[in-house]
mmCIF file of the N, C-alpha and C atoms, coordinates in Angstrom:
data_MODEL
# 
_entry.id   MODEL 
# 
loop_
_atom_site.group_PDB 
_atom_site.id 
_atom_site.type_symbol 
_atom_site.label_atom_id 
_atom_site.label_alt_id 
_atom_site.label_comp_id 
_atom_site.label_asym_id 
_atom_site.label_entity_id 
_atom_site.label_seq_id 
_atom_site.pdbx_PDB_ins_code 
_atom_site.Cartn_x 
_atom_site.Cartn_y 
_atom_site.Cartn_z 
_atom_site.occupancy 
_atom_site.B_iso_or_equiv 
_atom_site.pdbx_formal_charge 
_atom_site.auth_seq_id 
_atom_site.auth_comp_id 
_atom_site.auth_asym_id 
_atom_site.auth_atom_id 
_atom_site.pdbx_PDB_model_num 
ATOM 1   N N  . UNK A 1 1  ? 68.643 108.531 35.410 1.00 0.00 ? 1  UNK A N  1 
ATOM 2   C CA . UNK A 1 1  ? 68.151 108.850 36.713 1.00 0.00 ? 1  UNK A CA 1 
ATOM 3   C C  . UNK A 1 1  ? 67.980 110.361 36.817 1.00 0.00 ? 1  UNK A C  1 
ATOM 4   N N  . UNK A 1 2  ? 67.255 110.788 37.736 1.00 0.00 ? 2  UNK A N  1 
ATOM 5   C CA . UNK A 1 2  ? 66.536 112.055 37.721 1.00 0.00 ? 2  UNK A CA 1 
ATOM 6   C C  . UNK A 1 2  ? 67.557 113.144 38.520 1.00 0.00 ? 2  UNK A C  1 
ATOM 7   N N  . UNK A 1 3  ? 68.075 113.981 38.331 1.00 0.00 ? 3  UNK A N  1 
ATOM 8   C CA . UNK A 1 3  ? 68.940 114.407 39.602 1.00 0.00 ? 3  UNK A CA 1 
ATOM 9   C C  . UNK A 1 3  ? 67.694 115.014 40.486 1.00 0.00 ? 3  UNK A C  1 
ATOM 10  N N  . UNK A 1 4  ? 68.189 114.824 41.559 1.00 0.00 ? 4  UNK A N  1 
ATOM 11  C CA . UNK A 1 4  ? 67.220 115.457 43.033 1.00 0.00 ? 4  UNK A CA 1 
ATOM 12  C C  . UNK A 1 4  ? 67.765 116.812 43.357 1.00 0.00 ? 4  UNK A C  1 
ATOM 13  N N  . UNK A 1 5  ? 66.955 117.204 43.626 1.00 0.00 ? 5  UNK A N  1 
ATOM 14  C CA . UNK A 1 5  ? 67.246 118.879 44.459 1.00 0.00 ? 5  UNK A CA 1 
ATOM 15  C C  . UNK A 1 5  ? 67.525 119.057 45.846 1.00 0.00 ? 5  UNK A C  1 
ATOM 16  N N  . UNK A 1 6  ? 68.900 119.314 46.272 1.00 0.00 ? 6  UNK A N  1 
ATOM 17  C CA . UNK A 1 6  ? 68.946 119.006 47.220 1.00 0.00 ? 6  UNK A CA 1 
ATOM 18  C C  . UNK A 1 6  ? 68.472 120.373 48.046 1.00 0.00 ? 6  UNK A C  1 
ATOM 19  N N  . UNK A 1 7  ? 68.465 121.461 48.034 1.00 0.00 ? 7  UNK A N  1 
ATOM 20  C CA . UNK A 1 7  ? 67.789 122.386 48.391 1.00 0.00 ? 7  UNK A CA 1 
ATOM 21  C C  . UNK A 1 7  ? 66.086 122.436 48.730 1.00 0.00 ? 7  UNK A C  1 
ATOM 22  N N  . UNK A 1 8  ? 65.302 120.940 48.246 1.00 0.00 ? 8  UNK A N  1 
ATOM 23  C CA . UNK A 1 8  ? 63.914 121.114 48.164 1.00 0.00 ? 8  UNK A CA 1 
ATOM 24  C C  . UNK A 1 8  ? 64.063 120.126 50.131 1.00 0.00 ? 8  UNK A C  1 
ATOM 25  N N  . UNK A 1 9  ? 65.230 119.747 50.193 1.00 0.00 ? 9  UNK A N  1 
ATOM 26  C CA . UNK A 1 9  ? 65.025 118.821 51.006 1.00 0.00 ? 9  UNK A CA 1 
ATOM 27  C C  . UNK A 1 9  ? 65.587 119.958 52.429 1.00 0.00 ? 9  UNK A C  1 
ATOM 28  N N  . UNK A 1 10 ? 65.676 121.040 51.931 1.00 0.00 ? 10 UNK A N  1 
ATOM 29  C CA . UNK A 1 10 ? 65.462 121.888 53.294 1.00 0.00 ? 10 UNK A CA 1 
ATOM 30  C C  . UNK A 1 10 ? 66.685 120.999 54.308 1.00 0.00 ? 10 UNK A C  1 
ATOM 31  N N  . UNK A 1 11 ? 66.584 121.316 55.931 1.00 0.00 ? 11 UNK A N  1 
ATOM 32  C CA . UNK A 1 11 ? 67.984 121.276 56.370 1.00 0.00 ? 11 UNK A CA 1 
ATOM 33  C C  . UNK A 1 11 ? 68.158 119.667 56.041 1.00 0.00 ? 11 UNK A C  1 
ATOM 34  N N  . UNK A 1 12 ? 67.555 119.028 55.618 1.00 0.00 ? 12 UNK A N  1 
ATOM 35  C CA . UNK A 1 12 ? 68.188 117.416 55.277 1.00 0.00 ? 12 UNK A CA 1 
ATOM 36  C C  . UNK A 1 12 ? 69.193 116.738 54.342 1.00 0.00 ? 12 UNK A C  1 
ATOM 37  N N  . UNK A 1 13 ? 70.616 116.286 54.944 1.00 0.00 ? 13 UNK A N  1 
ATOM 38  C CA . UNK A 1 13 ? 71.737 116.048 54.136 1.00 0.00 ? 13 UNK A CA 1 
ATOM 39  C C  . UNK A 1 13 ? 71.244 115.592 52.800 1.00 0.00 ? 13 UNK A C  1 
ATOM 40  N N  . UNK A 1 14 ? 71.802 115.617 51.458 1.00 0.00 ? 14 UNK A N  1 
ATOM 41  C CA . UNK A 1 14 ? 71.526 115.007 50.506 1.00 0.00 ? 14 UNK A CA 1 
ATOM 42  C C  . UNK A 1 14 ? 71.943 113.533 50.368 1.00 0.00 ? 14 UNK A C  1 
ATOM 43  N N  . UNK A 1 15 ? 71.688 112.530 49.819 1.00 0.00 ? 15 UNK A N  1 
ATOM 44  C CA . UNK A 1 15 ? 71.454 111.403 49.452 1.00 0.00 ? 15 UNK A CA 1 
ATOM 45  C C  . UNK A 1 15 ? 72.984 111.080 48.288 1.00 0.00 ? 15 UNK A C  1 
ATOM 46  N N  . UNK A 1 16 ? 73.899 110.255 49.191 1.00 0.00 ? 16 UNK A N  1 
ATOM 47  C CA . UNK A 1 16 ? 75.208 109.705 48.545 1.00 0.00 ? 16 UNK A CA 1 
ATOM 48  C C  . UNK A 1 16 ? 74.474 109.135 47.411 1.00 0.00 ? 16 UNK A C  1 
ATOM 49  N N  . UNK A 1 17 ? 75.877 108.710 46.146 1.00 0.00 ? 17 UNK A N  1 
ATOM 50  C CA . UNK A 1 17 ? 75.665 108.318 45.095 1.00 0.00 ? 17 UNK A CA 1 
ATOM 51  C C  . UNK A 1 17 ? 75.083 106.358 45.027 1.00 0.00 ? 17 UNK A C  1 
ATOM 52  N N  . UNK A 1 18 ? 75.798 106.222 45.666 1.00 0.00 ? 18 UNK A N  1 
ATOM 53  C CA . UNK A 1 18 ? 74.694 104.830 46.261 1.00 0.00 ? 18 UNK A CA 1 
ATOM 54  C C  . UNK A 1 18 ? 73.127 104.828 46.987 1.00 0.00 ? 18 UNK A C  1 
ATOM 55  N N  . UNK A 1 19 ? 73.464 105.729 48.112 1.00 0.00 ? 19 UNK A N  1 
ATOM 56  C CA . UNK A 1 19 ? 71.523 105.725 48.393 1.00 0.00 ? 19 UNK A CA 1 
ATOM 57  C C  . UNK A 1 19 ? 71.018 106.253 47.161 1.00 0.00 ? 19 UNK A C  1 
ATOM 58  N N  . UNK A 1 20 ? 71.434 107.006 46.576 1.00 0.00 ? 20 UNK A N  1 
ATOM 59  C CA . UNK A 1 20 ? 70.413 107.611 45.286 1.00 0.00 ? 20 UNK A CA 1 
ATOM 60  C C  . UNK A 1 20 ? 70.392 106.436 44.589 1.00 0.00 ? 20 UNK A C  1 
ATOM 61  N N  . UNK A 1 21 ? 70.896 105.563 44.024 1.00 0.00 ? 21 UNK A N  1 
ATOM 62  C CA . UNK A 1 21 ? 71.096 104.402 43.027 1.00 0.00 ? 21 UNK A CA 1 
ATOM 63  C C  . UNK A 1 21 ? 69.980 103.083 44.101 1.00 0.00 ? 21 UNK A C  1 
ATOM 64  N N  . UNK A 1 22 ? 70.052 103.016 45.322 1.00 0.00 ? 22 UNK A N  1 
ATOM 65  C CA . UNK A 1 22 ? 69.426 102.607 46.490 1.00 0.00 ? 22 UNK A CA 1 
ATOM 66  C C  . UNK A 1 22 ? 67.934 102.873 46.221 1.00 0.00 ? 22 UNK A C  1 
ATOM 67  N N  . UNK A 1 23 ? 67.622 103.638 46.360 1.00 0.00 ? 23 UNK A N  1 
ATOM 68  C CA . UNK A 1 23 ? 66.269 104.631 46.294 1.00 0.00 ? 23 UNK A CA 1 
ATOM 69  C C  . UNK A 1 23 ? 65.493 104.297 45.402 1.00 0.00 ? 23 UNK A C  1 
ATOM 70  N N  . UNK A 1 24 ? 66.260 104.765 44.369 1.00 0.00 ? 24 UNK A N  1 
ATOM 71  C CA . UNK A 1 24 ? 65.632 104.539 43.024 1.00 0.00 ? 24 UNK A CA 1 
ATOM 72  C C  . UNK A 1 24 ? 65.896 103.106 42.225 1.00 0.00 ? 24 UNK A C  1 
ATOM 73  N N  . UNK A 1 25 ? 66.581 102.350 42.774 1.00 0.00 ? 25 UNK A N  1 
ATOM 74  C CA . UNK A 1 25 ? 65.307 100.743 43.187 1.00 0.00 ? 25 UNK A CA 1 
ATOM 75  C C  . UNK A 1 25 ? 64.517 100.458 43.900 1.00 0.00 ? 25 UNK A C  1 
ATOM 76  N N  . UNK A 1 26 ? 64.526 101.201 45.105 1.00 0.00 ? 26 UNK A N  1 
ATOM 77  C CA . UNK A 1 26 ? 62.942 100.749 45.666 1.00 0.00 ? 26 UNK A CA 1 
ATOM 78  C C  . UNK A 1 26 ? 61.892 101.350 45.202 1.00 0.00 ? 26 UNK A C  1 
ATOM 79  N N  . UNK A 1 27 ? 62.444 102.554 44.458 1.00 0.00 ? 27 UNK A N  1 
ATOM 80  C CA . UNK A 1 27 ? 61.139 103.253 43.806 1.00 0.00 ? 27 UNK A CA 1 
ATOM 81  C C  . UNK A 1 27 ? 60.460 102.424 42.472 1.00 0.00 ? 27 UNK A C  1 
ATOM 82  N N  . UNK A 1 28 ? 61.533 101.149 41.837 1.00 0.00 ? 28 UNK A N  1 
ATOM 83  C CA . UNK A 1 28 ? 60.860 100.508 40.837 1.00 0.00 ? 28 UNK A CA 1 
ATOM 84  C C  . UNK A 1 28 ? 60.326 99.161  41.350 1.00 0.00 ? 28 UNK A C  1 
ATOM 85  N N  . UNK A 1 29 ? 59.997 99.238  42.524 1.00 0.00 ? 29 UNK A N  1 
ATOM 86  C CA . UNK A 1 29 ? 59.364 97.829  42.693 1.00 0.00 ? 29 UNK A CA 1 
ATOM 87  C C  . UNK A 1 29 ? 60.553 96.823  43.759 1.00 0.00 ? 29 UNK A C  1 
ATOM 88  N N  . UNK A 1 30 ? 61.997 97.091  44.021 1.00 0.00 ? 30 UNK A N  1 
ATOM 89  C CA . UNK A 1 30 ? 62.761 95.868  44.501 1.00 0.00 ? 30 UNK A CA 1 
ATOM 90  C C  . UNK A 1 30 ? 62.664 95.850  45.637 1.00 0.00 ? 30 UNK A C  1 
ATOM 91  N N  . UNK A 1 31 ? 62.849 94.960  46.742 1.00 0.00 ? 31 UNK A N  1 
ATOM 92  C CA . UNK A 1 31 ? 62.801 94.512  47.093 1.00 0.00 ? 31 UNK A CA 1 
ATOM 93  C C  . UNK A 1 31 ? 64.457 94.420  48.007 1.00 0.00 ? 31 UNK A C  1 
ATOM 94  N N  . UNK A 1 32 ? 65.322 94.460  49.203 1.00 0.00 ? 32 UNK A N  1 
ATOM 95  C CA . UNK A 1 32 ? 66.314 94.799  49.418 1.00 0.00 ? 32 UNK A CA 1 
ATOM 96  C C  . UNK A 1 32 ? 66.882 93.557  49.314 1.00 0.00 ? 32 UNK A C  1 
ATOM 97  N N  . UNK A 1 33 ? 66.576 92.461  48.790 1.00 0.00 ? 33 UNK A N  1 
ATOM 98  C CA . UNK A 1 33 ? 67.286 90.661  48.690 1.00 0.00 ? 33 UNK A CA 1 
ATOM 99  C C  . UNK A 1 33 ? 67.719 91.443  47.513 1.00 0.00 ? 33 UNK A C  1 
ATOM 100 N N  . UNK A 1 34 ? 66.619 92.068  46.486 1.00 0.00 ? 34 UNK A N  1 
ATOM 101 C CA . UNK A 1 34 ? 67.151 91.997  45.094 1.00 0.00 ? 34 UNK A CA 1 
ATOM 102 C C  . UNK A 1 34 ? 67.801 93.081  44.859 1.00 0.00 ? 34 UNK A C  1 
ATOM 103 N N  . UNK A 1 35 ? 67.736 94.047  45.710 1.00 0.00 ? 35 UNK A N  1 
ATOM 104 C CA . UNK A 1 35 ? 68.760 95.070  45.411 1.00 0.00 ? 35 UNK A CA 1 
ATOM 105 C C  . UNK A 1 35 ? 69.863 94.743  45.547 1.00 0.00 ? 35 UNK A C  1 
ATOM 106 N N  . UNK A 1 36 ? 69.901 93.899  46.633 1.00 0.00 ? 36 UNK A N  1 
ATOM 107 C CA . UNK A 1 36 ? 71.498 93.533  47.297 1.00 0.00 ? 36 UNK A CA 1 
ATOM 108 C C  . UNK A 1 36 ? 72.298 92.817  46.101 1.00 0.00 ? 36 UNK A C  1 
ATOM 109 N N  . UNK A 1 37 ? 71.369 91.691  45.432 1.00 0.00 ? 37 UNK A N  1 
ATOM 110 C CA . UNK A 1 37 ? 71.922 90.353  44.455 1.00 0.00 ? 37 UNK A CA 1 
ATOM 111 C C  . UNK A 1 37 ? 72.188 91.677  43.134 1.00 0.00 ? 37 UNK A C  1 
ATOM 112 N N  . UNK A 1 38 ? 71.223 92.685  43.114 1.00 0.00 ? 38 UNK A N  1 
ATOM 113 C CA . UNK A 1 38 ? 71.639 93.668  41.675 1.00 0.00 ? 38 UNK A CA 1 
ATOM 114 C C  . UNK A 1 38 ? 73.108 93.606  41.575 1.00 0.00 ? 38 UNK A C  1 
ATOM 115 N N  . UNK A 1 39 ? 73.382 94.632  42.766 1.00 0.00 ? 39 UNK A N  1 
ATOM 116 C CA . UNK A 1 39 ? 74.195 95.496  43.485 1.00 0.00 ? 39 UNK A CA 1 
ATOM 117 C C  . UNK A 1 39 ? 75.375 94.451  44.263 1.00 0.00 ? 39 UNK A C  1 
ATOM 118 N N  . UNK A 1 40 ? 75.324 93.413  44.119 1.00 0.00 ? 40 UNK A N  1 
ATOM 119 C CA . UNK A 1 40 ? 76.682 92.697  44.574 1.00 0.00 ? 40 UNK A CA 1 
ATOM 120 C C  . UNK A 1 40 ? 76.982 93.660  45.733 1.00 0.00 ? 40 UNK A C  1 
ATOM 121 N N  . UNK A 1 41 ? 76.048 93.332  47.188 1.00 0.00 ? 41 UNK A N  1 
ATOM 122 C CA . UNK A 1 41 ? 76.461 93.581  48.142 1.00 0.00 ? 41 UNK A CA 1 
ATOM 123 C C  . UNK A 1 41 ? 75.532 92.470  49.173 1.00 0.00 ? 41 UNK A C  1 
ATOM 124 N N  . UNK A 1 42 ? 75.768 92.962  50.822 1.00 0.00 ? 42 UNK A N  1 
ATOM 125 C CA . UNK A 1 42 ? 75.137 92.110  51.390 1.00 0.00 ? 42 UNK A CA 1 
ATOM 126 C C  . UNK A 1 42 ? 73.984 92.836  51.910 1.00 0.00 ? 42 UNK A C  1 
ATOM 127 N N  . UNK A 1 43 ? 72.947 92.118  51.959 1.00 0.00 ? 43 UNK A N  1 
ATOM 128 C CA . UNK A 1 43 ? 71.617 92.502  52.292 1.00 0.00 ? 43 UNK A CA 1 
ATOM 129 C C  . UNK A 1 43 ? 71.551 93.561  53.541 1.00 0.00 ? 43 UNK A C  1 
ATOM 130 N N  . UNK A 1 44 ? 72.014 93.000  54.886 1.00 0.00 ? 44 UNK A N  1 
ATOM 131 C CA . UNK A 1 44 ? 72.659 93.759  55.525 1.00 0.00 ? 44 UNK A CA 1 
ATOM 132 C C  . UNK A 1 44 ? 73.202 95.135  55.042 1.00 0.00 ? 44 UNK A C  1 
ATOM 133 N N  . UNK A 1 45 ? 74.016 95.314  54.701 1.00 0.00 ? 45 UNK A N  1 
ATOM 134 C CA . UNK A 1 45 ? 74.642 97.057  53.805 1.00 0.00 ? 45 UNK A CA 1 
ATOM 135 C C  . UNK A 1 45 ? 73.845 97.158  53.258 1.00 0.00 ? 45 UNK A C  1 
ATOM 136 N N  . UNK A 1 46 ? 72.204 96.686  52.477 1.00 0.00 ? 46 UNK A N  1 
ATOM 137 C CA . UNK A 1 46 ? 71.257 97.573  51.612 1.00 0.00 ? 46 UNK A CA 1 
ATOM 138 C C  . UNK A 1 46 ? 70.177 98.013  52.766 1.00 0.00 ? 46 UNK A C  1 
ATOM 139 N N  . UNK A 1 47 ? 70.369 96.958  53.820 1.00 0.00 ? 47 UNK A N  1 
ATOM 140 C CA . UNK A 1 47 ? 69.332 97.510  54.996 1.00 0.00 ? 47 UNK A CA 1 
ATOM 141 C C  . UNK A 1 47 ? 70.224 98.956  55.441 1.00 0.00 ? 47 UNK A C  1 
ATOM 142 N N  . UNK A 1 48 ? 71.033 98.694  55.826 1.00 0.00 ? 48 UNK A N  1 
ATOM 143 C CA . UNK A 1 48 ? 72.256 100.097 56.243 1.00 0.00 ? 48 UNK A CA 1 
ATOM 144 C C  . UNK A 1 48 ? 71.894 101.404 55.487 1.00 0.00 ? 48 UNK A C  1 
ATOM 145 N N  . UNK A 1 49 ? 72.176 101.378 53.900 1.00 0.00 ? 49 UNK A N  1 
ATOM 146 C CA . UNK A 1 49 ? 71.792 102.159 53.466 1.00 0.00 ? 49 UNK A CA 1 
ATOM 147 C C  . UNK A 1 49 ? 70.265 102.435 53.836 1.00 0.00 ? 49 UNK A C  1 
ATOM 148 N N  . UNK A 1 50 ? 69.703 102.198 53.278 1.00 0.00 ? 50 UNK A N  1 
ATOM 149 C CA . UNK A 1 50 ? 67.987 102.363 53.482 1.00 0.00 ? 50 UNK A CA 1 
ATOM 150 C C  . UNK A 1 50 ? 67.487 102.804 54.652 1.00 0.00 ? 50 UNK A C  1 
ATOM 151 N N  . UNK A 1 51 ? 68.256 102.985 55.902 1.00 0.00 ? 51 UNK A N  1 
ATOM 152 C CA . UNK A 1 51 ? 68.264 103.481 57.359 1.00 0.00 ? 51 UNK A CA 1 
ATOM 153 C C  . UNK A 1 51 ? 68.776 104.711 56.848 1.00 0.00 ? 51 UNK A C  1 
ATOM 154 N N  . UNK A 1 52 ? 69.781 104.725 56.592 1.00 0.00 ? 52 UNK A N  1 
ATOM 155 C CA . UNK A 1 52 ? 70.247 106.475 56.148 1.00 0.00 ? 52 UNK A CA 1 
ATOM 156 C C  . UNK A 1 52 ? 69.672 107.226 55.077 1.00 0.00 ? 52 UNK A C  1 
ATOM 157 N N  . UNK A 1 53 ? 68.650 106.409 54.366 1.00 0.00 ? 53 UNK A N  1 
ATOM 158 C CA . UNK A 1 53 ? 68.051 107.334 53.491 1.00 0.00 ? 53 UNK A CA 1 
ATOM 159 C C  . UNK A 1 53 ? 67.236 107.527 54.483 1.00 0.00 ? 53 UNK A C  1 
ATOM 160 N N  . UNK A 1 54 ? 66.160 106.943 54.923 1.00 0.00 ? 54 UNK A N  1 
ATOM 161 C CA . UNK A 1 54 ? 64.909 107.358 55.634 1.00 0.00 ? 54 UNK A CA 1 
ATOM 162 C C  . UNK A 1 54 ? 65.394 108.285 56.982 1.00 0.00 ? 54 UNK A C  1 
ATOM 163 N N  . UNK A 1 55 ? 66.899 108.189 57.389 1.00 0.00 ? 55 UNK A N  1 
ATOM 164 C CA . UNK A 1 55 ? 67.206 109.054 58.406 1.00 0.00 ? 55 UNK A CA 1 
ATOM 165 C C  . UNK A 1 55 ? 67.803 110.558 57.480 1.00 0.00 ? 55 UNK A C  1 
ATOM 166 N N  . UNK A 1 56 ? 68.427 110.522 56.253 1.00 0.00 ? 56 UNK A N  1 
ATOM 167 C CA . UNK A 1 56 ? 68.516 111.694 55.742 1.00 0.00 ? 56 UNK A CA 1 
ATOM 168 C C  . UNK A 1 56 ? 66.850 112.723 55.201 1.00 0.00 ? 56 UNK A C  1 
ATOM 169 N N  . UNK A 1 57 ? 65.964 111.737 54.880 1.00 0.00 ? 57 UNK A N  1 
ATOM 170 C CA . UNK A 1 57 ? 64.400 112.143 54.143 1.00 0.00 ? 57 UNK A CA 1 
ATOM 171 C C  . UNK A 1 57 ? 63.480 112.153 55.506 1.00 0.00 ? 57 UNK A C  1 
ATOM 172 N N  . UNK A 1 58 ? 64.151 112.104 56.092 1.00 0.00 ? 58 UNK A N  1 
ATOM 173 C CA . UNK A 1 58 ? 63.051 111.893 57.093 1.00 0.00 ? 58 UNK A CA 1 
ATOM 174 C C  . UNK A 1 58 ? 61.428 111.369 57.612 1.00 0.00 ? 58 UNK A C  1 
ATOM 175 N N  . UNK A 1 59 ? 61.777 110.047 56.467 1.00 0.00 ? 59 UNK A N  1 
ATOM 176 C CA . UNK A 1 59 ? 61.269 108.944 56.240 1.00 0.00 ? 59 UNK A CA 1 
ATOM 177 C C  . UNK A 1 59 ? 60.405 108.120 57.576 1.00 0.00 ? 59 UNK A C  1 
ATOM 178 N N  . UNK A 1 60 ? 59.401 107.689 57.376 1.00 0.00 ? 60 UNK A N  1 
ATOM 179 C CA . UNK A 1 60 ? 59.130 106.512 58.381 1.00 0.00 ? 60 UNK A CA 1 
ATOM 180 C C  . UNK A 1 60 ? 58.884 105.370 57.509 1.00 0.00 ? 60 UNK A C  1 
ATOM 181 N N  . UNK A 1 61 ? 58.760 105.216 56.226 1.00 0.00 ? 61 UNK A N  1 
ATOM 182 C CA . UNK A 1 61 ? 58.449 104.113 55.653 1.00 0.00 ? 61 UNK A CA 1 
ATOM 183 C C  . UNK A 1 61 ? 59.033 103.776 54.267 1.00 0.00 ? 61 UNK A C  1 
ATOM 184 N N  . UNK A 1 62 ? 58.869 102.927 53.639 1.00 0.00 ? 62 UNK A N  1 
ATOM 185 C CA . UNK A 1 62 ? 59.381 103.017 51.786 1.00 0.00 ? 62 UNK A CA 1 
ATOM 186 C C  . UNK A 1 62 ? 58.589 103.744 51.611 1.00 0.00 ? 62 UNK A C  1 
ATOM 187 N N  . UNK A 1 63 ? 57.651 103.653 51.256 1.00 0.00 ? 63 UNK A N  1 
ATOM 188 C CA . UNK A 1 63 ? 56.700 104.635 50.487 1.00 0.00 ? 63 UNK A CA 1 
ATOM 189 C C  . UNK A 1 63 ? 56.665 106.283 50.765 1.00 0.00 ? 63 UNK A C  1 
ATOM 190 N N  . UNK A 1 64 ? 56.794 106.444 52.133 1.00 0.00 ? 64 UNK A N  1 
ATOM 191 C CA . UNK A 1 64 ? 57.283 107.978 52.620 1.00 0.00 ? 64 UNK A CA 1 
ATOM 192 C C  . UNK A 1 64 ? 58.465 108.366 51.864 1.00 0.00 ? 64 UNK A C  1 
ATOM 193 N N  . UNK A 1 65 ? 60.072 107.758 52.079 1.00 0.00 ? 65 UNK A N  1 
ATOM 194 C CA . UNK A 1 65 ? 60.766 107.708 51.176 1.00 0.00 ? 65 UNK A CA 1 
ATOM 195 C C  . UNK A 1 65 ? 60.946 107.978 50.102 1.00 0.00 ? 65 UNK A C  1 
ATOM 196 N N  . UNK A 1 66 ? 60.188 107.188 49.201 1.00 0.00 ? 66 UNK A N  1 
ATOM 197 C CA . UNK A 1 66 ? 59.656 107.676 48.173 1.00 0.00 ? 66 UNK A CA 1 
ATOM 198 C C  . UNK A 1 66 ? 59.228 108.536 47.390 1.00 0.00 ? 66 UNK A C  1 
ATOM 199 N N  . UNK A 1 67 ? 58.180 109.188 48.218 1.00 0.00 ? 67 UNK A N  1 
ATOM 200 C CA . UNK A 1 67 ? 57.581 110.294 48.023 1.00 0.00 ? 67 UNK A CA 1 
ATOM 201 C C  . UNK A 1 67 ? 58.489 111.881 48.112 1.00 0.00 ? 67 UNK A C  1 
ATOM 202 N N  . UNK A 1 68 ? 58.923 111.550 49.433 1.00 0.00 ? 68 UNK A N  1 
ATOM 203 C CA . UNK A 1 68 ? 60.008 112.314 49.743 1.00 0.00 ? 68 UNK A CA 1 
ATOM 204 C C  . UNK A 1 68 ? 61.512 112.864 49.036 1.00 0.00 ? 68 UNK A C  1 
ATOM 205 N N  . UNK A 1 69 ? 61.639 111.410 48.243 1.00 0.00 ? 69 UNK A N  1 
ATOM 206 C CA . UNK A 1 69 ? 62.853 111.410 46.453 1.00 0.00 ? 69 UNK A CA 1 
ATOM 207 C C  . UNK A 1 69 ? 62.596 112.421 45.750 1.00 0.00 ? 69 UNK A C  1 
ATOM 208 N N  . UNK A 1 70 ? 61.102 111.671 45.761 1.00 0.00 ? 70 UNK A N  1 
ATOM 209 C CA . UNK A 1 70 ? 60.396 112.390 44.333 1.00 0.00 ? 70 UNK A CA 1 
ATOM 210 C C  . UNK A 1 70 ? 59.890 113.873 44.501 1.00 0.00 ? 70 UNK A C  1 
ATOM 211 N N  . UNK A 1 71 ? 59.941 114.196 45.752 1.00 0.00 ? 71 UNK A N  1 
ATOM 212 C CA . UNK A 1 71 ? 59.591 115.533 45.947 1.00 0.00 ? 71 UNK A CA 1 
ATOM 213 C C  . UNK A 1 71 ? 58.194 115.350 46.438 1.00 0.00 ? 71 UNK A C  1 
ATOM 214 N N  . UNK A 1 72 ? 57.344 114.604 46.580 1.00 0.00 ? 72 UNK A N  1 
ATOM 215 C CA . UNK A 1 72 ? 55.969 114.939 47.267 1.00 0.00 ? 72 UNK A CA 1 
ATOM 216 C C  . UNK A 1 72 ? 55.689 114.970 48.464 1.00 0.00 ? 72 UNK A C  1 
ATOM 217 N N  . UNK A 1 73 ? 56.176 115.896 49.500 1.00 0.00 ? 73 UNK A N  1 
ATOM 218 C CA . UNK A 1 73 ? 56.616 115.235 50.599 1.00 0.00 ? 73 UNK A CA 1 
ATOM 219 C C  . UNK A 1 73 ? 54.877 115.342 51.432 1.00 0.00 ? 73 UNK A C  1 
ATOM 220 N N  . UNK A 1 74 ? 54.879 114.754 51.993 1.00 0.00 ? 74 UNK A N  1 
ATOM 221 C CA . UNK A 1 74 ? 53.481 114.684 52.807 1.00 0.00 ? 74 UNK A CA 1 
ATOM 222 C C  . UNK A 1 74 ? 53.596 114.373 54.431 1.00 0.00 ? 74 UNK A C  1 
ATOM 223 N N  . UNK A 1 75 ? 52.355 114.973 54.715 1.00 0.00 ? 75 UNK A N  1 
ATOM 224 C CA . UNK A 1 75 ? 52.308 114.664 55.984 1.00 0.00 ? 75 UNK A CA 1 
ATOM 225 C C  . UNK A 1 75 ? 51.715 113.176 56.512 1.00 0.00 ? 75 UNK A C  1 
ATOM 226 N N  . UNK A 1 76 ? 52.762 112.619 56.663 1.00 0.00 ? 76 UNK A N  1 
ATOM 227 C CA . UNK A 1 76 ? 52.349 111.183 57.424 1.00 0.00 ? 76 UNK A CA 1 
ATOM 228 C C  . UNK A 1 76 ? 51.262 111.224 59.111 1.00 0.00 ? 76 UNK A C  1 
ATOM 229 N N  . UNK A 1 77 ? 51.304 112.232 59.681 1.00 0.00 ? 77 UNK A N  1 
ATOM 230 C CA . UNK A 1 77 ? 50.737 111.935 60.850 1.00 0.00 ? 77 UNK A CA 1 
ATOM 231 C C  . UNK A 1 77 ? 49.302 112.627 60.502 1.00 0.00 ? 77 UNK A C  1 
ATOM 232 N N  . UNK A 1 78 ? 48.432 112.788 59.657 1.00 0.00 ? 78 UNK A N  1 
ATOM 233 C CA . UNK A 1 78 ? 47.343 113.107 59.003 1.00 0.00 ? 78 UNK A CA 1 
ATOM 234 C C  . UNK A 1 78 ? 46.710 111.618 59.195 1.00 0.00 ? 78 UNK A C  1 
# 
């Protein structure tokens, strides 16, 4: 896994060792049923997490999210 910069993310908390592990399954395609069944947790707690990533990235969507991991951050209201 890639380490993230948490300095690129400007005043936004960095991303616990679970949302990062979180993240970067939705960045390969999953799906939060299958993250949860990966990850031996309940779907519920992967929705939980996934609220606090998009509230730490300042996210409105997966794909914003995403982008936002990876460093491309863009303007959504364009």
């Amino acid at each position: 896994m890639t380490d993230r910069n948490p300095s690129r993310m400007g005043s936004r908390q960095s991303l616990s060792g679970r949302e990062t592990e979180i993240i970067a399954l939705i960045a390969a395609g999953h799906s939060n049923g299958r993250i949860a069944a990966d990850l031996f947790l309940a779907e519920k707690t992967v929705k939980n997490h996934v609220n606090n990533i998009y509230a730490k990235l300042g996210a409105v969507s997966r794909s914003d999210a995403i982008s936002r991991w990876q460093g491309e951050i863009v303007d959504v209201t364009r």
